[in-house]
ROLOSE-364091 format. One record per atom (N, C-alpha, C): x, y, z; atom name. Coordinates in nm, 4 decimals. Example, Ala and Ser with C-alpha at 12.3 -4.5 7.8 and 13.67 -1.06 7.14 Angstrom:
% ROLOSE-364091
u: 1.3190 v: -0.5690 w: 0.7800 atomo: N $
u: 1.2300 v: -0.4500 w: 0.7800 atomo: CA $
u: 1.3200 v: -0.3300 w: 0.7800 atomo: C $
u: 1.2850 v: -0.2250 w: 0.7080 atomo: N $
u: 1.3670 v: -0.1060 w: 0.7140 atomo: CA $
u: 1.2900 v: 0.0030 w: 0.7870 atomo: C $
END
This chain:
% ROLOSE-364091
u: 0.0845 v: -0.1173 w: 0.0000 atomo: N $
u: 0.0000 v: 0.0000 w: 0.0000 atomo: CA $
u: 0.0897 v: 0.1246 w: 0.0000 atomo: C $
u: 0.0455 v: 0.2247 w: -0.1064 atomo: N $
u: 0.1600 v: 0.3047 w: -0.1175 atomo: CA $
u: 0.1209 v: 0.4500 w: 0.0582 atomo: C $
u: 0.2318 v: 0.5135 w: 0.0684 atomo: N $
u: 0.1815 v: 0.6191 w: 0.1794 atomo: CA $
u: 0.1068 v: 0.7431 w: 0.1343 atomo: C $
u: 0.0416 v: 0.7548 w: 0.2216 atomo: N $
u: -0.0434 v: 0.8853 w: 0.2150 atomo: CA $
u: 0.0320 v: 0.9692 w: 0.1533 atomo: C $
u: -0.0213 v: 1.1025 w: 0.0111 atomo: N $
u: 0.0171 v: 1.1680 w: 0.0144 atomo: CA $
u: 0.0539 v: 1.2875 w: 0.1036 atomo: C $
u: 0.1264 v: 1.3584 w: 0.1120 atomo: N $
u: 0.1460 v: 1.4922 w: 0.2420 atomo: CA $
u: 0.0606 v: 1.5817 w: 0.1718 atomo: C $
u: 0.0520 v: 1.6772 w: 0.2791 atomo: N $
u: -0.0742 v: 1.7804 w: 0.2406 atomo: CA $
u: -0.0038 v: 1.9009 w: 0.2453 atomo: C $
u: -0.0030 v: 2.0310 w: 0.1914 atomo: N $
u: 0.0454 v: 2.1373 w: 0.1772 atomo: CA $
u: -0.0727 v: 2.2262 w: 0.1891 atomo: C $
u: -0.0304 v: 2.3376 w: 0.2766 atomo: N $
u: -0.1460 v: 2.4717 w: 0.2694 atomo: CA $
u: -0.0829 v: 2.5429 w: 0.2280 atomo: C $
u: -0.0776 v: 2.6748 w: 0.1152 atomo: N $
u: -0.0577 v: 2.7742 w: 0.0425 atomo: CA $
u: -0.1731 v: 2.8944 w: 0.0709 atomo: C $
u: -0.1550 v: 3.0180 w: 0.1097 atomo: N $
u: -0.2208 v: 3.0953 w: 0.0883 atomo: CA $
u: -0.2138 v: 3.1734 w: -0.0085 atomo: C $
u: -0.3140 v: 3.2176 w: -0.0374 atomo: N $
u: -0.2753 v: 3.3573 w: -0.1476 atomo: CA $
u: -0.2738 v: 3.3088 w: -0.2631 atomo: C $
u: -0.3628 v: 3.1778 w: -0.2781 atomo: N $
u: -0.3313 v: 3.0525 w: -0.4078 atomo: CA $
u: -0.4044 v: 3.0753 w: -0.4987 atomo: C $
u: -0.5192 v: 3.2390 w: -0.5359 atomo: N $
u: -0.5735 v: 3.2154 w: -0.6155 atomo: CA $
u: -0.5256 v: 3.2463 w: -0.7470 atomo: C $
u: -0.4279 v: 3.3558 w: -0.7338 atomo: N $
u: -0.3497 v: 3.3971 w: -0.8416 atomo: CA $
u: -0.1809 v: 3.4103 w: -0.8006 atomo: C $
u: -0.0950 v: 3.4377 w: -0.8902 atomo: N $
u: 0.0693 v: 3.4958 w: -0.8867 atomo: CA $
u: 0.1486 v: 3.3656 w: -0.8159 atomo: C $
u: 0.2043 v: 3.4184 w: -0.7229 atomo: N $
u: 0.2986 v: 3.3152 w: -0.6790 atomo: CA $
u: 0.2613 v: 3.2021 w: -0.5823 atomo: C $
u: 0.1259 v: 3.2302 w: -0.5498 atomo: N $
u: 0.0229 v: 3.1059 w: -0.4674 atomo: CA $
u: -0.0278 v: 3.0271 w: -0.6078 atomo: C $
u: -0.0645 v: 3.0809 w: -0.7025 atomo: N $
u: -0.1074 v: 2.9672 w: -0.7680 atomo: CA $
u: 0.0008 v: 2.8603 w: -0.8308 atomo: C $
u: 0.0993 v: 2.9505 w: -0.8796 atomo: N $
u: 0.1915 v: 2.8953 w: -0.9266 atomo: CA $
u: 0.2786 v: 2.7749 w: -0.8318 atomo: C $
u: 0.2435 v: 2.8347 w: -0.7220 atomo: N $
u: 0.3323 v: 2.6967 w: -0.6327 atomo: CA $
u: 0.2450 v: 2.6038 w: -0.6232 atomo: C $
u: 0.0653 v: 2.6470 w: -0.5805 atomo: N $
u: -0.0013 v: 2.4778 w: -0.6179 atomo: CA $
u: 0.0305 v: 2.4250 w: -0.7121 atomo: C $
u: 0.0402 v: 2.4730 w: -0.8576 atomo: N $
u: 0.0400 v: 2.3874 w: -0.9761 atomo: CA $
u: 0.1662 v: 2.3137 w: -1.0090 atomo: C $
u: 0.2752 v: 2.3851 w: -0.8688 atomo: N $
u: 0.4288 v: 2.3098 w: -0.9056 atomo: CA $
u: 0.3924 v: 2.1731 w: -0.7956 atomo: C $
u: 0.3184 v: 2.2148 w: -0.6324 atomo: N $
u: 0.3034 v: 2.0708 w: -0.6231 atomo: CA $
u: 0.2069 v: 2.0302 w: -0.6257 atomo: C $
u: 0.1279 v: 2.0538 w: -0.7196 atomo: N $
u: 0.0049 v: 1.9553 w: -0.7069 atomo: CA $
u: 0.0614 v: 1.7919 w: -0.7468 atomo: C $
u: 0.1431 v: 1.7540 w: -0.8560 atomo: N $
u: 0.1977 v: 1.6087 w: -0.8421 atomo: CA $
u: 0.2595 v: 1.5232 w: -0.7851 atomo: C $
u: 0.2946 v: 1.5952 w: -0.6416 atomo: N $
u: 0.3236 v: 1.5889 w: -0.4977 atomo: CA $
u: 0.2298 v: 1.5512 w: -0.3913 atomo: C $
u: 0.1950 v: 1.6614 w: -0.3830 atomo: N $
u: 0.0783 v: 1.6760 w: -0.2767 atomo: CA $
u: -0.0597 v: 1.6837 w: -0.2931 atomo: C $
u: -0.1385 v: 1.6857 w: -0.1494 atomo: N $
u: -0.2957 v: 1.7270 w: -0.1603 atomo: CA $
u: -0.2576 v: 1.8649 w: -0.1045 atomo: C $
u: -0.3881 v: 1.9405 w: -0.2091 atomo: N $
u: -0.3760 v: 2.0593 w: -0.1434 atomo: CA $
u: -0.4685 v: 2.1178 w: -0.0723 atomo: C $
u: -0.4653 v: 2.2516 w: 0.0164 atomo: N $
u: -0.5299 v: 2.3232 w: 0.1023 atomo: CA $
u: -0.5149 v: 2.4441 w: 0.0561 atomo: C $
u: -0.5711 v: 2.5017 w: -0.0786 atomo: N $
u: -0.5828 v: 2.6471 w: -0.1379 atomo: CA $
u: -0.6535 v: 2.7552 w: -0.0754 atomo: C $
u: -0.5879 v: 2.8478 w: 0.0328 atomo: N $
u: -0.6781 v: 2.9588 w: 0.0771 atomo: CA $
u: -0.6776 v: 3.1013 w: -0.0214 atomo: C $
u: -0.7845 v: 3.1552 w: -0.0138 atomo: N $
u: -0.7746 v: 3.2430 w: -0.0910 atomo: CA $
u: -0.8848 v: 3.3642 w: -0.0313 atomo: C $
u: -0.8668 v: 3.4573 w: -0.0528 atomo: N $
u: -0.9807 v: 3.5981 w: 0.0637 atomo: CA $
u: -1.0883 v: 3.6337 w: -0.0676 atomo: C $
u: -1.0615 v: 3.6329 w: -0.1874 atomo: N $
u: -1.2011 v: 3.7063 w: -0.2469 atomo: CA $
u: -1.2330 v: 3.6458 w: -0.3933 atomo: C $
u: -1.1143 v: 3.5693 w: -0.4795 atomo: N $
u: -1.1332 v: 3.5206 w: -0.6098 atomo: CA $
u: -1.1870 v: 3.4474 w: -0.6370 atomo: C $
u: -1.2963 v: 3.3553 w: -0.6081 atomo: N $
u: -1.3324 v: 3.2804 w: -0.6391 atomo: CA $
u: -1.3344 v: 3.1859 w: -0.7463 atomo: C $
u: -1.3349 v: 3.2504 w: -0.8304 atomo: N $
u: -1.3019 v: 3.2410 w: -1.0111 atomo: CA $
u: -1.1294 v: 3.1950 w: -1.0211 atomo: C $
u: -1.0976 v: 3.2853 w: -0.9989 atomo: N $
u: -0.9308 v: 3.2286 w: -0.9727 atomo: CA $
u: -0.9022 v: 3.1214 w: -0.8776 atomo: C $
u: -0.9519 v: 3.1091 w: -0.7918 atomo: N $
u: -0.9292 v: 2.9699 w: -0.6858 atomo: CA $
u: -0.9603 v: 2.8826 w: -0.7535 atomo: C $
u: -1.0893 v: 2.8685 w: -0.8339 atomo: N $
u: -1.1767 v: 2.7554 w: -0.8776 atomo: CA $
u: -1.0947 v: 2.6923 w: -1.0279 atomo: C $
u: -1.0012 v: 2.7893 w: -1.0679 atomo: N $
u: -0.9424 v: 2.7573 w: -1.2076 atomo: CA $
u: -0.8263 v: 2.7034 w: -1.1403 atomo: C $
u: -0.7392 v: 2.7550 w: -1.0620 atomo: N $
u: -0.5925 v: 2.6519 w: -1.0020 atomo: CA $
u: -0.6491 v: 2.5302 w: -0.9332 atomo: C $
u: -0.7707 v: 2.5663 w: -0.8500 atomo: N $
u: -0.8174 v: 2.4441 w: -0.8020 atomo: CA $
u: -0.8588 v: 2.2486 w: -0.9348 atomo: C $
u: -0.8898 v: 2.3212 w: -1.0938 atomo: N $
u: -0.8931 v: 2.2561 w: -1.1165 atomo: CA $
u: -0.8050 v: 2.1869 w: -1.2017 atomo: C $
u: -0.6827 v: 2.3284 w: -1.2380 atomo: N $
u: -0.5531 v: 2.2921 w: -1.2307 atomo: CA $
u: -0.4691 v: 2.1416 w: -1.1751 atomo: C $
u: -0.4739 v: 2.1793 w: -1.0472 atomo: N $
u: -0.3707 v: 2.1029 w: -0.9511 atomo: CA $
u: -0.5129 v: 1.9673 w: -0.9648 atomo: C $
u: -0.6209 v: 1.9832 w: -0.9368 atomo: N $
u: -0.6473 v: 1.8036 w: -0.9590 atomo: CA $
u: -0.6428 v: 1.7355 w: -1.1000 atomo: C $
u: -0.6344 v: 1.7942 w: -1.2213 atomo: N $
u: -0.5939 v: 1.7309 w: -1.3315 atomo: CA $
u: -0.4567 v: 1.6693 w: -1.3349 atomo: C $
u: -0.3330 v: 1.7470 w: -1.2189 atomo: N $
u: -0.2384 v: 1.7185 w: -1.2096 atomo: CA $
u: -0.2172 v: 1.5958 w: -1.0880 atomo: C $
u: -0.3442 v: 1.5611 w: -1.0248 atomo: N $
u: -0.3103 v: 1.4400 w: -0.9298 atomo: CA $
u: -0.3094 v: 1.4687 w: -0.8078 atomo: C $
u: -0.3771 v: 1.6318 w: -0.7704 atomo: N $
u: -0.3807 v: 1.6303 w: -0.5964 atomo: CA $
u: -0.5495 v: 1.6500 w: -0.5985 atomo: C $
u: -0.5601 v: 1.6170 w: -0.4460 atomo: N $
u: -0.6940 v: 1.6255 w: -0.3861 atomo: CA $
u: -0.6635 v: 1.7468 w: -0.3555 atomo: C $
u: -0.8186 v: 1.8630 w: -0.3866 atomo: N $
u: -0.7712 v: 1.9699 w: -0.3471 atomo: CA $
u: -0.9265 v: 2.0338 w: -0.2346 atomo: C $
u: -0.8520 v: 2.1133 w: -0.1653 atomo: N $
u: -0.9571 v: 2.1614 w: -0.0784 atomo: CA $
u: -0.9595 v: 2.3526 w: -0.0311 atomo: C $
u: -1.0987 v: 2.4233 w: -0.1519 atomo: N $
u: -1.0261 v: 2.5567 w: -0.0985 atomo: CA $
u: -1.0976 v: 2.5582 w: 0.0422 atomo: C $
u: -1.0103 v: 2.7044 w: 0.0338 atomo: N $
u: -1.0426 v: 2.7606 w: 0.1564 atomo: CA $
u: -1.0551 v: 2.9256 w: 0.2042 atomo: C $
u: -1.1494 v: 2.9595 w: 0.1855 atomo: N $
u: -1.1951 v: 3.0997 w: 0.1777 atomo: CA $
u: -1.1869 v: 3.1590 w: 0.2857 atomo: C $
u: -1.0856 v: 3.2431 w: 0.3109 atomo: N $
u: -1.0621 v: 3.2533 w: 0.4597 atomo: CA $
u: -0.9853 v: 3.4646 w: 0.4277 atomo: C $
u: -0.9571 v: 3.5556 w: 0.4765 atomo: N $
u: -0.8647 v: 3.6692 w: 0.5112 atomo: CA $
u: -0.8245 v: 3.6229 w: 0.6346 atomo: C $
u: -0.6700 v: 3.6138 w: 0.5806 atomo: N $
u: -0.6164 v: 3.5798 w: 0.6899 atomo: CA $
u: -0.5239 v: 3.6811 w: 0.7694 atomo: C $
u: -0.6088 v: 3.7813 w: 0.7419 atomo: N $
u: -0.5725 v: 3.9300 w: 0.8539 atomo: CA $
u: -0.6375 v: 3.9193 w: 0.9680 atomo: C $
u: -0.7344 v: 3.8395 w: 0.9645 atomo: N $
u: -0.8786 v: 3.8288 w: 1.0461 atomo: CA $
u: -0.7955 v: 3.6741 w: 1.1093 atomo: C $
u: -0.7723 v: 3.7089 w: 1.2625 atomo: N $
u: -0.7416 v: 3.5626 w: 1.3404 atomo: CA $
u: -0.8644 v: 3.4518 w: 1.3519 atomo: C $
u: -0.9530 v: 3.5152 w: 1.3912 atomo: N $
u: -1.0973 v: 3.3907 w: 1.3571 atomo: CA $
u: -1.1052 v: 3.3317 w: 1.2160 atomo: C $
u: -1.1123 v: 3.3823 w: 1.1243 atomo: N $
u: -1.1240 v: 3.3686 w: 1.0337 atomo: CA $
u: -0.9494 v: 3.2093 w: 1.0044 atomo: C $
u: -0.8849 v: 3.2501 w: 1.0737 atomo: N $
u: -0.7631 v: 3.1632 w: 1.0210 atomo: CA $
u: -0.7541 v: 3.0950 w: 1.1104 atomo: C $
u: -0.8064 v: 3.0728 w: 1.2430 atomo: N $
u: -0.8668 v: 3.0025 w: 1.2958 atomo: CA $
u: -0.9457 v: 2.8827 w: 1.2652 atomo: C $
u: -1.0308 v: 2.9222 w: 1.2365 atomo: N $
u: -1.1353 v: 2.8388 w: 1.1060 atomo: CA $
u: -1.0853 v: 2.7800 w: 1.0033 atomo: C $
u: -1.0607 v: 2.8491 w: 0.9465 atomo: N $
u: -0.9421 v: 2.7923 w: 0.8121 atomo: CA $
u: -0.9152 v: 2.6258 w: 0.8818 atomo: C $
u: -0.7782 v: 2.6551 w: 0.9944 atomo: N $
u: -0.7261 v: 2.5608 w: 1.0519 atomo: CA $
u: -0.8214 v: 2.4448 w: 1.1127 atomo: C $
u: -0.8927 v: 2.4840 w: 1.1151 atomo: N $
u: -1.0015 v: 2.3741 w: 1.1869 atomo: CA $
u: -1.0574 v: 2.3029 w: 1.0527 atomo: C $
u: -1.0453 v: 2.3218 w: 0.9541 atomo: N $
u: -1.0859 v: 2.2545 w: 0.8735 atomo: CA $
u: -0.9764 v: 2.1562 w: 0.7787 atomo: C $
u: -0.8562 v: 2.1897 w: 0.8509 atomo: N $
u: -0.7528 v: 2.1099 w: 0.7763 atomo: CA $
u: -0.7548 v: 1.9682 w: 0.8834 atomo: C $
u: -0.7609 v: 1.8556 w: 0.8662 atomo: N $
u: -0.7207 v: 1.7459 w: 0.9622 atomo: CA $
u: -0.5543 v: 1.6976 w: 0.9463 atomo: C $
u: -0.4648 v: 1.7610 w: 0.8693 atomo: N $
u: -0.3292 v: 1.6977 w: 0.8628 atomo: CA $
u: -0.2467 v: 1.8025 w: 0.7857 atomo: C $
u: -0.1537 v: 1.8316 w: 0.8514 atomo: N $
u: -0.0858 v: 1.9572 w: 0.7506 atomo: CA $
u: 0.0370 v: 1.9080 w: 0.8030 atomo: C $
u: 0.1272 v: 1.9242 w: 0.6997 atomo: N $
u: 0.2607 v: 1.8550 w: 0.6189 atomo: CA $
u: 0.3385 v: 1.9860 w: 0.6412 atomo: C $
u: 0.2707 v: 2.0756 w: 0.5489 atomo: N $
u: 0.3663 v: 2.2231 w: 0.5202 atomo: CA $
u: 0.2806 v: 2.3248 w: 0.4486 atomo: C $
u: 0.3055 v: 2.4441 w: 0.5146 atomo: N $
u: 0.2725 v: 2.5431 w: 0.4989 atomo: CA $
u: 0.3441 v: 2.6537 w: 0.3767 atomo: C $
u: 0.2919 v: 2.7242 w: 0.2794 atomo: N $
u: 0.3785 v: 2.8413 w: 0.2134 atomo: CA $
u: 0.3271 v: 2.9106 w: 0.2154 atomo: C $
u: 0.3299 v: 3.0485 w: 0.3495 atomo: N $
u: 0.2284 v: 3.1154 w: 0.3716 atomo: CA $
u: 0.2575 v: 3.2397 w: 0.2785 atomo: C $
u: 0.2093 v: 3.3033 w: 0.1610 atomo: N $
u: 0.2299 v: 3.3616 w: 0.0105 atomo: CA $
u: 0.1025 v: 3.4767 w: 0.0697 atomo: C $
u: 0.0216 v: 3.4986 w: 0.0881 atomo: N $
u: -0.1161 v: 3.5656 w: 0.1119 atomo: CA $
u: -0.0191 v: 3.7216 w: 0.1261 atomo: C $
u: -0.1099 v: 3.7970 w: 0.0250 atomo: N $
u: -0.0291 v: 3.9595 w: 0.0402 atomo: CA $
u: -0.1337 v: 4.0165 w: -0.0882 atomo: C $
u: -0.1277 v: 4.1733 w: -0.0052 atomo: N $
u: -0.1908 v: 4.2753 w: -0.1514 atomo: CA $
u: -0.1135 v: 4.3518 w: -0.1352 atomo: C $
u: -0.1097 v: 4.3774 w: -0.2651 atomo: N $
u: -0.0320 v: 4.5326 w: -0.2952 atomo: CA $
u: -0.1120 v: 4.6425 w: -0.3061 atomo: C $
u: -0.1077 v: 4.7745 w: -0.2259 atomo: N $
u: -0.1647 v: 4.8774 w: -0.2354 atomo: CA $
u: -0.1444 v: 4.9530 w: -0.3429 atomo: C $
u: -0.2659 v: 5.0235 w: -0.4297 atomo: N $
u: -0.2235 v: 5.0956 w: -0.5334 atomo: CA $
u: -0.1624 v: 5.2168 w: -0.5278 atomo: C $
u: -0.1018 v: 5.2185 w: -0.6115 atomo: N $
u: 0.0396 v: 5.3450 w: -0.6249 atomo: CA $
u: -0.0548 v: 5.5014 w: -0.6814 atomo: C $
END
């Protein structure tokens, strides 16, 4: 029986350098995609990374807000590794 895959949480996974790291491990890992407002963008890496072979699970969370990431966490049962990526840039 082969071992469980490991699970990875990424924030900030709906676009730029969060998505891009699910789609590097999605043939690795299961993932835990949080994301604060894209929906549309979560839902396209989300179906990204399972064509590529991970179980994926978003997770709609601002994680400026401690309850809120709180929650998040309560909904993960096994976490491997974290790449915490989640950031906006203010306009210039």
């Amino acid at each position: 029986m082969p071992a469980p895959r490991k699970s990875l949480l990424i924030t900030g996974a709906s676009a730029g350098i969060g998505a891009a790291c699910a789609r590097l491990a999605a043939p690795d890992y299961d993932l835990y995609l949080n994301y604060r407002a894209d929906t549309d963008g979560a839902e396209a890496v989300k179906s990204d990374c399972e064509a590529h072979g991970a179980q994926v699970t978003l997770l709609q969370a601002d994680v400026a807000d401690p309850d809120a990431v709180a929650s998040m966490f309560a909904r993960i049962p096994r976490l491997d590794a974290c790449i915490n990526n989640a950031g906006i840039v203010a306009p210039s």
